[in-house]
N, C-alpha and C positions, 0 to 999 in steps of 0.2 A: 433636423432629425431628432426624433425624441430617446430617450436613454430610458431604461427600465433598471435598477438593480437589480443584481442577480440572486442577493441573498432574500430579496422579499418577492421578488416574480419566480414562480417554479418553471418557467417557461424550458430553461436550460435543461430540466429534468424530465418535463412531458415528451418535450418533441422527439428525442431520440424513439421516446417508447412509441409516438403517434407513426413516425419513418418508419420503424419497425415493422407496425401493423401492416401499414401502407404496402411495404418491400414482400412480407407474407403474403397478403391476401392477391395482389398482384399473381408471385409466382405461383400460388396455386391453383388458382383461374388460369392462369397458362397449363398448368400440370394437368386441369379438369380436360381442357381442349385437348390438349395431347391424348390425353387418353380414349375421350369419347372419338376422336376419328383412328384410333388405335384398335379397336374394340368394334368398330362400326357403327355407332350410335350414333354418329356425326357424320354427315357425307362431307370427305375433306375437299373444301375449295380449291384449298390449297394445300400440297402436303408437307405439313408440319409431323405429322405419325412417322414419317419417312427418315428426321432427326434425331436419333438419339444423342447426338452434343447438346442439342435443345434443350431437352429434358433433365439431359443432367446439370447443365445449368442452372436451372428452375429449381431440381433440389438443391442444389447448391448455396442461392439464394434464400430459399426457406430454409437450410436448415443455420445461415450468417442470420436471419431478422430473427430467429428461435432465441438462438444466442445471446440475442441483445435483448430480449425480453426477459432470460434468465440472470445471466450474467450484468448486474446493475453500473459493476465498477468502472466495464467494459463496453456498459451501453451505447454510449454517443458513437464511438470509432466504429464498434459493430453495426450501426445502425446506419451508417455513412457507407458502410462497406458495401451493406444489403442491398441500399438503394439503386449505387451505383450498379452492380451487380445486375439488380433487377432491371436496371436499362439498360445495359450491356447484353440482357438476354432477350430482353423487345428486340432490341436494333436485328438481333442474330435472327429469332424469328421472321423480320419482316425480310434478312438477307435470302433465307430459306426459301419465302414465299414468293421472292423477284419482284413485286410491284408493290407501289404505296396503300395501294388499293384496297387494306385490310381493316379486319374490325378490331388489328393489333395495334394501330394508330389511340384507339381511344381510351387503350390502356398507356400508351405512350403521354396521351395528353395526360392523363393522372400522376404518373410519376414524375412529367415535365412542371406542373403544377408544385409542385413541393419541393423541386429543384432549388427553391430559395432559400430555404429553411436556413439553412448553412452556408448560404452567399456561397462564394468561390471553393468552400471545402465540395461541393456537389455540383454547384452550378457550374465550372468550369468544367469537369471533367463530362457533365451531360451532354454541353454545345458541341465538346469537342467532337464525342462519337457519333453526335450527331448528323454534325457537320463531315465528317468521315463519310459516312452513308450518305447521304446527301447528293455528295462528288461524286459517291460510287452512281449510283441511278443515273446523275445527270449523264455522267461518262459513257456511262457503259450500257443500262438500260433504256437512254433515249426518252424519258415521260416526258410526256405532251404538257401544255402552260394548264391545262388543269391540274394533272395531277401534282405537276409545281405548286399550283396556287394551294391545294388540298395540305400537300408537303407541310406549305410554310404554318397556314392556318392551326394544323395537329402536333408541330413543333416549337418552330421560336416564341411566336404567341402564347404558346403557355408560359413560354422559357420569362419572356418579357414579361407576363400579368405575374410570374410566381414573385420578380424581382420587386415588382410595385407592389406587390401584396405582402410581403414579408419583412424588406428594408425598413418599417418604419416602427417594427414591433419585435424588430429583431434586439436583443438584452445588448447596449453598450456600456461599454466601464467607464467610468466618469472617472476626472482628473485624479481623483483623491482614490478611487481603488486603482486607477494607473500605477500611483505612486507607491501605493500598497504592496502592490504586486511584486515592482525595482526594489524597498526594503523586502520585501521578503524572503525575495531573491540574492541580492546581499548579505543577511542575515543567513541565507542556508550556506551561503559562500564561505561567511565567516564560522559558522558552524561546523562546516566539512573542514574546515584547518584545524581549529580548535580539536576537534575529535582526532585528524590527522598526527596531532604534538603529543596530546595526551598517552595515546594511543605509544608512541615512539618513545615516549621518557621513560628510564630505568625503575623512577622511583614510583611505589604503588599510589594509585589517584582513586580516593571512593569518592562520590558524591552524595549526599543526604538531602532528602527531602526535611521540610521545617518535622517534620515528625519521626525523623532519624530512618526513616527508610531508605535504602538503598536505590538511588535512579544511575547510576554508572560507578561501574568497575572497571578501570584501563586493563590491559595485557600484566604489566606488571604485577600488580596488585590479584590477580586469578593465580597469577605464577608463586605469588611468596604467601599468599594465605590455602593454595589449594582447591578454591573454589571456583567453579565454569560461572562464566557470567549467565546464563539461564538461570542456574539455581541460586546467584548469591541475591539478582534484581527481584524489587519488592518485598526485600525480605527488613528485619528492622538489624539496626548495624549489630548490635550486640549479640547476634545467633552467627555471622560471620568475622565481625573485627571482635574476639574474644580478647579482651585485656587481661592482665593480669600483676601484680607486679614480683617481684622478685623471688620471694616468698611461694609463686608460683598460686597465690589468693586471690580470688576474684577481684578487684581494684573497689574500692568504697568509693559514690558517684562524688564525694566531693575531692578524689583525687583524679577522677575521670578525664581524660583533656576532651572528648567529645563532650561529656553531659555539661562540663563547665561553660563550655566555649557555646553552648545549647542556652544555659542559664545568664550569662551575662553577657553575652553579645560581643566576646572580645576575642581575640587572637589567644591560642595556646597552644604552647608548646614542653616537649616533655623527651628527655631521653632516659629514663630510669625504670619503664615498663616494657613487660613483654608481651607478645599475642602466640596467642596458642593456633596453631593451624586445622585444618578440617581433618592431617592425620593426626594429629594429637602432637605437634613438635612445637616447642618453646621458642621462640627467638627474640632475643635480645631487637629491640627498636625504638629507631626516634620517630618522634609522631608529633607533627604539626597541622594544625585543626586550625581552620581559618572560617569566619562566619562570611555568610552569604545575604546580601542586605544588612540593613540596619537590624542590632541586636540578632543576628540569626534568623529574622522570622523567613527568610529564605531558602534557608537547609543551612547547610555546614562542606566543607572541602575538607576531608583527609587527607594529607600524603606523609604518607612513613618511607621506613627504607630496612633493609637488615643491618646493621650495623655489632651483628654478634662477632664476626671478624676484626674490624675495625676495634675496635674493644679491647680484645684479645691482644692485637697487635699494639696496641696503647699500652696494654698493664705491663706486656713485656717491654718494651722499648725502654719504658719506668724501672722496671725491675734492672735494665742492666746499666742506664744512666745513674741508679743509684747507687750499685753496689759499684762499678769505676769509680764515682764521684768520694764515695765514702774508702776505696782503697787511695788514689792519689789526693786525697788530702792529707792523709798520714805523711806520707814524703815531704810534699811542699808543705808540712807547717815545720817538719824537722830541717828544709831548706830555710825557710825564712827563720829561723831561730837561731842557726848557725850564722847567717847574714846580720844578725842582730847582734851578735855575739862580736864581729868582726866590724861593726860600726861602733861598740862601746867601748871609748879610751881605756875603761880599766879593765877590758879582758884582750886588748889586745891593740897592736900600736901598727898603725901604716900612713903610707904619705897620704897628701891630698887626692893624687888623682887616681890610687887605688880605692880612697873613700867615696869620689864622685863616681866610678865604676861600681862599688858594692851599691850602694846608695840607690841606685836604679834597678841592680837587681834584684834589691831587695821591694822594692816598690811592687816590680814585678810578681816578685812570688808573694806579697800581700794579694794583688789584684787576683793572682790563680787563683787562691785562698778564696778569696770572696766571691769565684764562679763557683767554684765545686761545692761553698756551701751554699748557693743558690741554686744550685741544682739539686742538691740534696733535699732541699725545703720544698722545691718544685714538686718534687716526687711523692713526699709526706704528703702534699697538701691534693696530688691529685686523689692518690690511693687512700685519703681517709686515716694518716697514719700523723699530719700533723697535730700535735698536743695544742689545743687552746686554751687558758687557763683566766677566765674571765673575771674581772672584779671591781666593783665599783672605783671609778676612778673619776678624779678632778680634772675635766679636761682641759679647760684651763694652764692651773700649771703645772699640767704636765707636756702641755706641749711648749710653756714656756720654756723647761729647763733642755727642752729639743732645741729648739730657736735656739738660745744661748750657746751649745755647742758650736754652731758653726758662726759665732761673730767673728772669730777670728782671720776664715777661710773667704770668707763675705769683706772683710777689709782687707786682705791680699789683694782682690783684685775691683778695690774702689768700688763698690756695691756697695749701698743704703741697705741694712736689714732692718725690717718694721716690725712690732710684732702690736698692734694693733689696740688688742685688750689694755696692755702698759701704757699704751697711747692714752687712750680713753680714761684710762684712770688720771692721768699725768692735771689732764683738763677739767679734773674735778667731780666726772661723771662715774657712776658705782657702775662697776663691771661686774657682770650677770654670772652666776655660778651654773655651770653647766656639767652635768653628771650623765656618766654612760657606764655600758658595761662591756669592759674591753680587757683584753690579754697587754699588758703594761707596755712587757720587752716587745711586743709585737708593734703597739700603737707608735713606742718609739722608733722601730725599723719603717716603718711605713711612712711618720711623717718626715722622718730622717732623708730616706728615699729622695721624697719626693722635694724638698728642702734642698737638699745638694744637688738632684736635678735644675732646679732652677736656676742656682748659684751657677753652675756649670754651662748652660745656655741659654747667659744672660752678661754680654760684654762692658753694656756702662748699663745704669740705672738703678732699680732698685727690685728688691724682691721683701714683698709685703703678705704676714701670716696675721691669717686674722679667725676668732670664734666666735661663730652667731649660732642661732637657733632660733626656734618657736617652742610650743607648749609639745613638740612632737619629737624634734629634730634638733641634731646638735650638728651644727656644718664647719668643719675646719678648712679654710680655703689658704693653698700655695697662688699668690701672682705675679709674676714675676713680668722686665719689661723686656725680653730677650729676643730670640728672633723667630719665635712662634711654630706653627706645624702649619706645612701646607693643606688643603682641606681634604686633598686626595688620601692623604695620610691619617687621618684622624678618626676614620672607623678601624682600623689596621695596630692602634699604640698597642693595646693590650695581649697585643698576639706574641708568644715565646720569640724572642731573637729576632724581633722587629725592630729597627731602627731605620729611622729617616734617613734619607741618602740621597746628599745636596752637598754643595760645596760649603754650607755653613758647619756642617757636622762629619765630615769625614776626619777633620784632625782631631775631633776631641771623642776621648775614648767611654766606651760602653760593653757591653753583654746582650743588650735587651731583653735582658730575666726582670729589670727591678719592677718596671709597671704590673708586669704579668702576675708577679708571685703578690704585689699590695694587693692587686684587687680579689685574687684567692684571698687573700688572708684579713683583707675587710671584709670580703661576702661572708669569710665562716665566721666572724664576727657580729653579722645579720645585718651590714651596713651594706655603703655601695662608694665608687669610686666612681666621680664626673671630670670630664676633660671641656671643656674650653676654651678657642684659642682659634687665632688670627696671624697667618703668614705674615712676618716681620713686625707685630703687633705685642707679642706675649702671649703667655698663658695663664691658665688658672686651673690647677688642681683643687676641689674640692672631697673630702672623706666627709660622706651624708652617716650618721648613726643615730639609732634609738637616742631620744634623751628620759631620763629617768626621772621620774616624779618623787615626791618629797617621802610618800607612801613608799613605795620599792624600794627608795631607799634602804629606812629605817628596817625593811621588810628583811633586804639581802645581807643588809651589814649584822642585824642580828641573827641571820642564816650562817654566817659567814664565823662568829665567834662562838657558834657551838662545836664549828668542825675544825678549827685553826684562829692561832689568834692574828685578826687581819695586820696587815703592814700598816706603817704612818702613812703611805699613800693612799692605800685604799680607806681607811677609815674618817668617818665621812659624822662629824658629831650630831648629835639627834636634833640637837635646837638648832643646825645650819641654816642658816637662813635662802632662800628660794627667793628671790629675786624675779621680777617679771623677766622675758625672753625679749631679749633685744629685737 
């Protein structure tokens, strides 16, 4: 059997309209008969005038093949219908007339004729009526072997030549639009789910076209900007997703996370703007912008959320963690001062095992100590209130004289402390000066931090501090050989009062503030904090910061002694020599 494509044969598209004609012209040469022996211009042989079911049928039919003449989209089905129809109203006709013996047979051969058109969507339902009537006559009307023979000739025979004449011209889909057809199918499947989730999630979903036009709006997203998705579709984002930032200022495109994530083809994201809605209302939102294809030439994904509450509920939570934090320090420093007092021989005298009882608790009201002003820092550093005080610094040794603090704590308990740059010098090789601009007491809290962590869970081995950089970067790396972070754990360190919870670390004591508040207080530094690390393998803290060029230098140190005369640490001699980067 030969296969025609459908998209280059119009076959699929004529024949409805040829059926069409067919099913009309049919019922209204029946409609003309009807009339003319209705009217007497016909002497009825038979009386068909006598039918008004007949007739209305016949309109019936004209006015289905009408339909499918006008109605294009509706064609094929209407035109299927009409046919049927218009044989359904021969057969009634010739039921009407009582004998084969009509000149309604040759309009029967015509539409039995075309019966193929549409293989079994027509042809079965033709035989069938046919074959109905057929039974009826033999049954009931008694026709003699001619009018049988007449029967078969003005019936199946056509039924039969339509099947040969049509079968071989009839449009079949070939393997490859088969399979067309299963993904397409699949594809709308997955498409209806898709649409289904989107549709369900709280948080708002735009879609963009590569040209920032809007092609979907979820429920959400109509609920929190205001806009029905009739009027928000085809429209360009910026007349619906109005940004703003805080200021309540139109956003400049290179703070935009749509236009950027538009111009570089990468992921953005941003909680520090707000969108103005269609009534005119501000809210505070996070807004993550995700490209569609490579570089974006695909469109872009929005989803934001309101988060003006959540906000709210942060500053507060802040505001009262710090004013607790800042009243119960006052007490516990006058507790640990009086415990202090009471472990010093010359202010005051008791036995051993009331010193090994002060002793702990005074350990204790240190450690309060050191929550509550990790709390306090917490709090500065989210609201904008912690003081930075930047200044050219030798990173080097200044993390040397960090390292050196804890040799002592490091040989309690049989730990190797490295400090890498000393190494390297020891072997004869010149250790590279590496300058940044960093808050002193602060860079000391953080390497300190992250130093005594290691020392802390790390049983035998060693824990090795080392400083590298490039012409960019200045990296201070903690590694320690301890008992590492499970991997499940390791997007999780930097979250407030997170700590690992394993039978390695239950007995040794923590907060879970110290990672949280470095990596605040390296970001407002303009650096970043990396983690590293292999369950029962070790770790590795690295603090990544600008490194400073020899220019910026000389640039900020003489910045620096117009407005203050800088410290011996930070002052940095003009002729220092710069050393290539390790």
């Amino acid at each position: 059997m030969n296969t025609v494509n459908e998209n280059e044969n119009p076959f699929t598209s004529f024949w409805p309209r040829r059926l069409a004609v067919a099913s009309l012209g049919v019922s209204m040469i029946l409609i003309g008969i009807w009339l003319a022996e209705f009217v007497g211009i016909l002497d009825a042989f038979h009386p068909l005038s006598e039918s008004l079911v007949f007739v209305i049928a016949c309109a019936v039919t004209a006015a289905v093949a009408t339909s499918a003449l006008i109605f294009r989209k509706q064609a094929e089905i209407l035109a299927q219908f009409a046919y049927v129809a218009s044989a359904t109203t021969i057969l009634f006709g010739l039921y009407v007339i009582g004998t084969p013996l009509s000149p309604l047979f040759i309009f029967w051969s015509i539409i039995a004729l075309l019966a193929g058109v549409y293989l079994f969507k027509t042809l079965l339902p033709t035989i069938i009526l046919f074959t109905i009537y057929s039974l009826y006559l033999v049954l009931y009307k008694g026709i003699s072997s001619e009018e049988g023979i007449l029967l078969v000739a003005c019936s199946y025979l056509p039924l039969l030549f339509s099947i040969f004449l049509w079968s071989n011209t009839i449009p079949q889909k070939t393997d490859k639009q088969q399979a067309l057809d299963v993904l397409s199918h699949e594809l709308s499947e997955v498409s209806n789910k898709s649409e289904i989730v989107i549709n369900t999630i709280s948080d708002g979903v735009i879609a963009l076209g590569n040209d920032g036009i809007i092609v979907l709006i979820n429920p959400a997203a109509q609920a929190l900007l205001g806009w029905d998705k009739d009027d928000a579709l085809h429209l360009d984002y910026k007349l619906v997703f109005k940004i703003v930032d805080k200021a309540d200022k139109v956003v400049d495109p290179a703070v935009d996370p749509v236009n950027q994530c538009f111009k570089t083809g990468e992921h953005k994201t941003t909680s520090e703007l707000r969108v103005i809605t269609n009534s005119d209302k501000h809210i505070l939102v996070s807004i993550d912008v995700s490209p569609v294809g490579e570089k974006a030439k695909n469109g872009a994904i929005i989803v934001f959320r309101d988060i003006t509450t959540q906000v709210e509920e942060n500053r507060e939570r802040t505001e009262f963690v710090s004013t607790a934090s800042h009243e119960m320090r006052t007490p516990v420093a006058a507790i640990e001062g009086y415990l202090g007092l009471a472990l010093n021989p010359q202010t005051a005298t008791i036995d051993d095992k009331a010193r090994e009882y002060i002793t702990k608790a005074h350990e204790s009201a240190q450690h309060l100590g050191h929550l509550f002003q990790d709390l306090l820092d917490i709090s500065k550093a989210e609201d904008g209130r912690m003081q930075i005080n930047l200044q050219v610094t030798d990173i080097v040794a200044r993390t040397r004289s960090v390292v050196q603090g804890f040799a002592t704590s490091a040989a309690a308990k049989g730990l190797t402390l490295v400090f890498n740059p000393d190494a390297t010098k020891q072997n004869g090789n010149l250790t590279p000066a590496f300058y940044a601009e960093v808050d002193p007491d602060r860079f000391d809290e953080i390497s300190g931090n992250l130093i005594e962590n290691a020392i802390k869970y790390t049983k035998t081995g060693s824990v090795t501090i080392d400083v590298k950089g490039d012409e960019n970067h200045v990296r201070i790396s903690v590694q320690d050989t301890g008992i590492g972070i499970p991997a499940e754990d390791i997007p999780h360190m930097f979250q407030k009062f997170y700590r690992v919870d394993n039978s390695d670390t239950r007995e040794i004591g923590g907060t879970g503030l110290g990672l949280y508040l470095s990596r605040q207080l390296i970001e407002s530094m303009g650096g970043q904090l990396i983690l590293q690390s292999e369950y029962t393998q070790g770790s590795t803290f690295t603090i990544e910061l600008n490194r400073l060029t020899k220019a910026e230098i000389d640039q900020k140190v003489a910045a620096a002694s117009q407005t203050m005369q800088p410290t011996p640490q930070t002052q940095v001699p003009p002729t220092a020599p710069m050393p290539p980067a390790a």
